[in-house]
C-alpha positions as CSV (number, residue, x, y, z in Angstrom):
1,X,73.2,35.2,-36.1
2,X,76.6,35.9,-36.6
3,X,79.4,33.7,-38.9
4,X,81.6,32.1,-37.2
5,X,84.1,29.2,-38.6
6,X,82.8,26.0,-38.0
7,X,84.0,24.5,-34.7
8,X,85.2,20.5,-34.3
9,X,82.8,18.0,-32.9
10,X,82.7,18.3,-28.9
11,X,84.4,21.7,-28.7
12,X,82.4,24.4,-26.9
13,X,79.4,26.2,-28.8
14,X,78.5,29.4,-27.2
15,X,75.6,31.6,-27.6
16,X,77.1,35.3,-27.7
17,X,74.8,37.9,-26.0
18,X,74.9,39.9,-29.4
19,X,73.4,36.7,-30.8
20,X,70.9,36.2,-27.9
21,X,69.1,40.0,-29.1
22,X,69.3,39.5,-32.6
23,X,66.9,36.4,-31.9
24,X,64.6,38.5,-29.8
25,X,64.7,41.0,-32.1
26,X,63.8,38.9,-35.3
27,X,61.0,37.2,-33.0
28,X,59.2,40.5,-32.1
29,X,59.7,41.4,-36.1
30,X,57.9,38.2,-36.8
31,X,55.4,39.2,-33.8
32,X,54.8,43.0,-35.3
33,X,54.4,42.3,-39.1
34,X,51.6,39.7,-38.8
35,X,50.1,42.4,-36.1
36,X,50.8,45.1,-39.0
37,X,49.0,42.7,-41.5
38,X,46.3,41.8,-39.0
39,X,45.3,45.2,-38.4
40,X,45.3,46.5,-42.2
41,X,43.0,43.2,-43.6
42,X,40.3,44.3,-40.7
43,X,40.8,48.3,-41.3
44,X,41.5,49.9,-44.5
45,X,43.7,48.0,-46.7
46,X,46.8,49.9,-48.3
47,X,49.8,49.3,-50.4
48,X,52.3,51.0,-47.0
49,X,51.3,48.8,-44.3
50,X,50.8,45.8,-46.6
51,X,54.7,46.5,-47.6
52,X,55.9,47.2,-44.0
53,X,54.1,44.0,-42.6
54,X,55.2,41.5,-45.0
55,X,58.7,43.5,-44.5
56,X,59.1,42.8,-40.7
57,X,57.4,39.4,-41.5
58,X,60.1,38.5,-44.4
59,X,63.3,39.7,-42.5
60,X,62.1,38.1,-39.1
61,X,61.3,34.7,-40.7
62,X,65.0,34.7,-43.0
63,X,67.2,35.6,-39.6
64,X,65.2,33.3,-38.0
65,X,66.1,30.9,-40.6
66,X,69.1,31.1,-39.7
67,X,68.7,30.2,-36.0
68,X,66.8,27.5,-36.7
69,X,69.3,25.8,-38.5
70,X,72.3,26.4,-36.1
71,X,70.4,25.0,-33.5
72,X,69.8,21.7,-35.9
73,X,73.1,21.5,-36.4
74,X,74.4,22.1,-32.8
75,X,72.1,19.1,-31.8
76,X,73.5,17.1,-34.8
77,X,77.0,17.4,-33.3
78,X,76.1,17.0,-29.8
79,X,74.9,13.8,-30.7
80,X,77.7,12.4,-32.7
């Protein structure tokens, strides 16, 4: 999600389309490390796909930290 200066309580909080696709896109990088990681523990197991799964599956899960946490405080001022 993008930076933007904090707003005052009860003004308009918009979700920008840009903002809307970097969530999908952290999702499906969540989604296709722990498929990566799935398929190497039943197959052969290697150092590259070991990397690139926990890769997708680290950068997903931090952006998605992110998300999570504007939502939390979106409903925090919503309700005050």
């Amino acid at each position: 999600m993008r930076r933007v200066p904090l707003q005052k309580v009860g003004s308009d909080h918009k979700i920008s389309r840009m903002d809307y696709y970097q969530i999908l896109t952290s999702t499906l990088m969540v989604i296709l490390g722990t498929i990566i990681l799935f398929r190497t523990f039943v197959g052969n197991v290697t150092l590259m796909p070991l990397l690139m799964g926990g890769g997708f599956m680290a950068l997903g899960g931090y952006r998605l930290k992110f998300v999570v946490e504007f939502f939390r405080k979106r409903r925090k001022w919503d309700h005050t």
